[in-house]
C-alpha positions in Angstrom: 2.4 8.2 -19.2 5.7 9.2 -20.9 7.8 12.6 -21.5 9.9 13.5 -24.4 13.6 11.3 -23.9 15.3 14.5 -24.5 17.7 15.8 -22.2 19.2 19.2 -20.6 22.9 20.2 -20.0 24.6 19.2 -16.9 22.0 15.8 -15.5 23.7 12.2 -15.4 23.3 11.2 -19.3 23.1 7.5 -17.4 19.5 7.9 -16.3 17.2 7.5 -19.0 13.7 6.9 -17.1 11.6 7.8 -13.7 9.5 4.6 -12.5 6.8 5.9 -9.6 6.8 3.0 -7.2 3.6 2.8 -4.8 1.2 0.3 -2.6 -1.3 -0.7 -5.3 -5.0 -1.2 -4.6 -7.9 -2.8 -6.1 -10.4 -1.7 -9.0 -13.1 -3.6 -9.0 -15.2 -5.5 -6.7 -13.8 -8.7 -7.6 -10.4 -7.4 -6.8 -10.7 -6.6 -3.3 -9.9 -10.0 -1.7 -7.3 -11.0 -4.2 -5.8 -8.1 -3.9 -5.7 -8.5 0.2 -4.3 -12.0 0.0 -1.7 -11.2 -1.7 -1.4 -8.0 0.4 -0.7 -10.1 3.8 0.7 -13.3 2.3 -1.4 -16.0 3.9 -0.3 -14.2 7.1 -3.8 -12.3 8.6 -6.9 -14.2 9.8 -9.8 -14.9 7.4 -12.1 -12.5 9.8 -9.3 -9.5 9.3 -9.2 -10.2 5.9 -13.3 -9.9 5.7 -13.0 -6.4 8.3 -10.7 -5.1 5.8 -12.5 -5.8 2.8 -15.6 -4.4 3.9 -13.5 -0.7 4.4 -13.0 -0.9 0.3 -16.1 -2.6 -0.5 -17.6 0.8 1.8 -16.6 2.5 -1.4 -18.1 0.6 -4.3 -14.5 -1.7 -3.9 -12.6 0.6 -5.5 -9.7 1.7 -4.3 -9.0 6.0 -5.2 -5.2 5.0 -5.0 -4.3 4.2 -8.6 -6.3 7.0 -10.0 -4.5 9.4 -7.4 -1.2 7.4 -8.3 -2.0 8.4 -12.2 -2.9 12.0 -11.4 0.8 12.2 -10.0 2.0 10.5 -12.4 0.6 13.3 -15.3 1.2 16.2 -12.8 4.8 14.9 -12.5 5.3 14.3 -16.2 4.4 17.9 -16.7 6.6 19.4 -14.5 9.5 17.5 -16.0 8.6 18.1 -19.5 8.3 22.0 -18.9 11.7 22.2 -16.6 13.3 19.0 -16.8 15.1 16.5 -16.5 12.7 15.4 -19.4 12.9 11.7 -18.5 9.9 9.3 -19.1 7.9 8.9 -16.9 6.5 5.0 -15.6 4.5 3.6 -12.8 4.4 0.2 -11.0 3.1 -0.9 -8.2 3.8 -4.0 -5.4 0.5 -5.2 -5.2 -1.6 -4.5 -7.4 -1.9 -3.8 -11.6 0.3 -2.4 -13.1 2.3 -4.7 -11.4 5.8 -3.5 -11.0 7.4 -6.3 -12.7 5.3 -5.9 -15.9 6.4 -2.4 -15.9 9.8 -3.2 -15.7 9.3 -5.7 -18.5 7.7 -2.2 -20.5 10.9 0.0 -19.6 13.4 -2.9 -20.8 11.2 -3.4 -24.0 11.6 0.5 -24.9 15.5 0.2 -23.8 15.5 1.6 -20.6 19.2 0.7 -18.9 19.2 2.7 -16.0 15.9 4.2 -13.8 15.5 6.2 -10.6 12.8 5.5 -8.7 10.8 7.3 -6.5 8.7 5.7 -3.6 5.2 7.1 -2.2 6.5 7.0 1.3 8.0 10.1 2.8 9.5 8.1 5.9 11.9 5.3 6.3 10.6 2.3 7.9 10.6 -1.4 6.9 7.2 -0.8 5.2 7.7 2.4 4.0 11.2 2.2 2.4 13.3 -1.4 2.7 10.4 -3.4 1.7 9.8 -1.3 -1.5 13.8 -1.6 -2.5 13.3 -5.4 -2.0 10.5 -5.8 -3.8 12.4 -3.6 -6.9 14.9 -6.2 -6.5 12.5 -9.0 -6.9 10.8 -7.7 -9.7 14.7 -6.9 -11.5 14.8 -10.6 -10.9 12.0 -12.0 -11.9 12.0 -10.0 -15.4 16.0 -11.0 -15.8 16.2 -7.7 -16.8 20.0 -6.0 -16.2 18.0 -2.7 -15.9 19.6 -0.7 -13.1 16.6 1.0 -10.7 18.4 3.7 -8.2 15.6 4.6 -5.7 15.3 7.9 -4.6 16.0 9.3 -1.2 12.8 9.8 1.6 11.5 13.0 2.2 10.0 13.4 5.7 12.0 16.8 6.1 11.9 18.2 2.5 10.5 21.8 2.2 8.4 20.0 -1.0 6.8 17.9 1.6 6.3 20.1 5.0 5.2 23.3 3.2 2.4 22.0 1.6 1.5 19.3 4.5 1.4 23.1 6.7 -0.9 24.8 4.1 -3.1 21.6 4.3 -3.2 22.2 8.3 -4.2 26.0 8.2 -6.9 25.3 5.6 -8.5 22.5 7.9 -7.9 25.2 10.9 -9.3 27.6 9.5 -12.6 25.4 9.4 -12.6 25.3 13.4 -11.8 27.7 16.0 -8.1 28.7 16.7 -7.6 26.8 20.0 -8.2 23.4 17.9 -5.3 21.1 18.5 -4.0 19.2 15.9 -3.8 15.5 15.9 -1.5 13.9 13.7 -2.1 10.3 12.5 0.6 7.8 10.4 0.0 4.1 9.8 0.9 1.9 13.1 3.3 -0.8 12.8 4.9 -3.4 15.4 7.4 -1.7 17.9 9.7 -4.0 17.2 10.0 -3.1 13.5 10.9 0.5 14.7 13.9 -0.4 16.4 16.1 -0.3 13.1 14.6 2.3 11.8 14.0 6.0 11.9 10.3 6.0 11.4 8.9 7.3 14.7 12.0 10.5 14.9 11.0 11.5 11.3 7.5 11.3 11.7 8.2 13.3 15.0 10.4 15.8 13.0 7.8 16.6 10.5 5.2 17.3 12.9 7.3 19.9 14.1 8.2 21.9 11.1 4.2 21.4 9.7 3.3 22.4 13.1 5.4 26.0 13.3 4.7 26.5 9.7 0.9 26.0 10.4 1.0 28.0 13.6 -0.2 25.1 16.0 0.9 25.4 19.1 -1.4 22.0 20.5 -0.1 18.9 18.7 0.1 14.8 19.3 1.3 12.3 16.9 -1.1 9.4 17.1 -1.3 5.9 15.1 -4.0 4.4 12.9 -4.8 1.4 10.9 -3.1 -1.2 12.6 -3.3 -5.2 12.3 -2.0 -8.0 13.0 -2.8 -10.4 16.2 -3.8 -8.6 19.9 -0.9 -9.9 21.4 2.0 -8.6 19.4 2.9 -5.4 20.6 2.5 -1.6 17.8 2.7 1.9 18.4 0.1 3.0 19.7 -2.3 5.3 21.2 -4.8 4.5 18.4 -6.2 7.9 16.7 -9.9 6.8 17.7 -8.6 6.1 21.2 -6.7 9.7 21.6 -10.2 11.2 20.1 -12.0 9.8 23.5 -9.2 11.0 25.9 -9.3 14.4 24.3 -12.8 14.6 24.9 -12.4 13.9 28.3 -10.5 16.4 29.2 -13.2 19.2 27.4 -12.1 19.1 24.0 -14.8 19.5 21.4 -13.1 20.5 18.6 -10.1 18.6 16.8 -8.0 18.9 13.6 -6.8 15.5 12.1 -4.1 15.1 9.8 -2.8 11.9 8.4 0.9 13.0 7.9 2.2 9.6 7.2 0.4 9.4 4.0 0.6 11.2 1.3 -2.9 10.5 -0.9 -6.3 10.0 0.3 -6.8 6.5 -0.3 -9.1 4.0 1.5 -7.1 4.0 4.8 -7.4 7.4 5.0 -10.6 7.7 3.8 -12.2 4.8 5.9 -10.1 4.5 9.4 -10.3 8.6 9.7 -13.4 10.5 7.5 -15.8 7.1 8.7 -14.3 5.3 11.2 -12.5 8.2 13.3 -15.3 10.9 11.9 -18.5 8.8 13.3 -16.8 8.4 16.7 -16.2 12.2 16.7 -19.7 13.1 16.4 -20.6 10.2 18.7 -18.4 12.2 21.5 -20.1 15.6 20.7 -16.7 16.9 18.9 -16.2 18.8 15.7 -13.5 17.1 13.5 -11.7 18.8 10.2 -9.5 16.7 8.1 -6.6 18.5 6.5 -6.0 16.4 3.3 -2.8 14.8 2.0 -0.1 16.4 -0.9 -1.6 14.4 -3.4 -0.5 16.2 -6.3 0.2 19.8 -4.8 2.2 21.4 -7.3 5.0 22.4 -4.4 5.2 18.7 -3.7 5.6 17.8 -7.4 8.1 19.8 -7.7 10.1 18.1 -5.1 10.3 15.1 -6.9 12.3 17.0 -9.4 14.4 18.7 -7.1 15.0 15.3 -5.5 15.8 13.8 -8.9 18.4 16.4 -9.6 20.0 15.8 -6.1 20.9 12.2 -7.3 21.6 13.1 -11.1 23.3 16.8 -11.0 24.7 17.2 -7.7 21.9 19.8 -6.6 22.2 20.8 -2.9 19.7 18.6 -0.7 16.7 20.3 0.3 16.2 19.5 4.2 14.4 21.7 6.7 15.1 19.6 9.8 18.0 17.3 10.9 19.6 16.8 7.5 18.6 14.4 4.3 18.3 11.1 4.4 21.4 9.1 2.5 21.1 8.7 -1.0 21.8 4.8 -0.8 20.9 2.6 3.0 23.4 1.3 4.4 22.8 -2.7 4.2 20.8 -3.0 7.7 19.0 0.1 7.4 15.2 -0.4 8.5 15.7 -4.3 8.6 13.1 -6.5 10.3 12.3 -9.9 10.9 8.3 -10.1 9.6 7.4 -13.1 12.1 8.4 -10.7 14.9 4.9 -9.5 13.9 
């Protein structure tokens, strides 16, 4: 989707385009694999591989991603149209169509020069944030385009993020009784890829503010969806593993929100409304998922806010321990991948 190219007083006349960045996932059966090999390289076993596909074969092997990805991207183009900047709006993903490199090829066709981008990832992390800024840099160089793509700043502690992530909690309280605690769950990775970065504080940080926002007083932060081989060290306890030790200690009622992502796709879907919701009523326990932001119109409106912090000097919006920089600094979230 595109917006009008014109623009309003006072926003860097440099930037002439917004690209969405995000994971990519497959849309149609005959997708799924190809999509997963190119996913993990040649690096997971052909068993893991077969695990995984089943989760998006579980639903008809179609990924909800891209059509969530295109809801924002609408929602978003709105919002900019009626208040501006009124930038066109593009989308490109790193693994899947529309491939970001073909979208660059698009935005250099219709004479793009200079594009922010903004990144599905609220956290910074070697997955979440360097990874994407590399693979923005591959795609510049594959297309040999001399299009400059500034990526937006994360948002773990943005009002547009942790007000709507708290309204998403109280709903899914309100389903169970008040003295429900709160489970938080983001993606696991390897410990060692969190040394250089500030994943685990953020993620910690924004628990915080949903939490007090949300009025729960009971919280954990939890990990789901992890791969890789046994023997290699990630965060853990695993959401599915907290679920039995709450039980144990009398718990029958629990409130599960995957705060580390911010759509219901399949690994939200599948590791917590099947895989984590089937243990639940295995255990005798009563389980409400708050949903993600998707395209909650507080949340859509950060994006805006976040573009006019880079473009017209607008104060940062930060609830917590500050922004995060504009630009990382060179060894900002860097990770060796065969430490994994």
């Amino acid at each position: 989707m595109r917006t009008s190219r014109d623009r309003v007083p006072g926003v860097d006349q440099a930037y002439d385009a917004l690209i969405v960045v995000s994971f990519g996932g497959p849309e149609r059966p005959e997708d799924v694999m190809p999509f997963l090999e190119r996913v993990t390289q040649g690096r997971a076993r052909p068993e893991r591989l077969a695990e995984v596909a089943g989760h998006y074969h579980h639903f008809g092997g179609r990924s909800p991603i891209n059509d969530q990805n295109r809801a924002l991207v609408e929602a978003l183009g709105a919002e900019l149209e009626a208040h501006g900047p009124k930038l066109p709006v593009y989308w490109g993903n790193r693994n899947w169509h529309p491939f970001l490199a073909d979208t660059l090829r698009e935005m250099d066709a219709a004479g793009v020069r200079r594009a922010l981008a903004f990144v599905t990832s609220a956290f910074g992390s070697y997955a979440g944030c360097r990874l994407y800024s590399e693979d923005i840099a591959r795609a510049r160089a594959e297309t040999g385009t001399a299009m400059q793509v500034d990526k937006l700043r994360t948002f773990h502690d943005h009002p547009g993020f942790v007000e709507p992530m708290a309204e998403r909690v109280r709903e899914a309280r309100a389903e169970l009784g008040p003295d429900a605690p709160v489970v938080y769950t983001a993606h696991s990775v390897p410990v060692a890829m969190t040394a250089g970065s500030p994943y685990v504080g953020q993620l910690e940080e924004t628990c915080r503010l949903v939490s007090e926002r949300a009025g729960a007083v009971v919280w954990d932060l939890v990990w789901q969806s992890r791969s890789g081989p046994p023997q290699v060290p990630w965060l853990e306890p695993d959401v599915r593993a907290h679920l039995r030790a709450l039980r144990e200690r009398g718990v029958r009622e629990v409130v599960v929100v995957p705060i580390g992502f911010v759509s219901d796709h399949v690994e939200v879907l599948y590791d917590l409304d099947v895989e984590a919701g089937q243990l639940a009523e295995e255990l005798g326990m009563r389980m409400a998922r708050a949903r993600t932001v998707g395209t909650h119109p507080r949340f859509v409106r950060m994006i805006r806010e976040l573009i006019l912090e880079r473009t017209a000097g607008a104060e940062p919006h930060a609830l917590g321990s500050g922004p995060s920089p504009h630009v990382c600094p060179p060894d900002c979230c860097a990770f060796r991948a065969s430490a994994a």
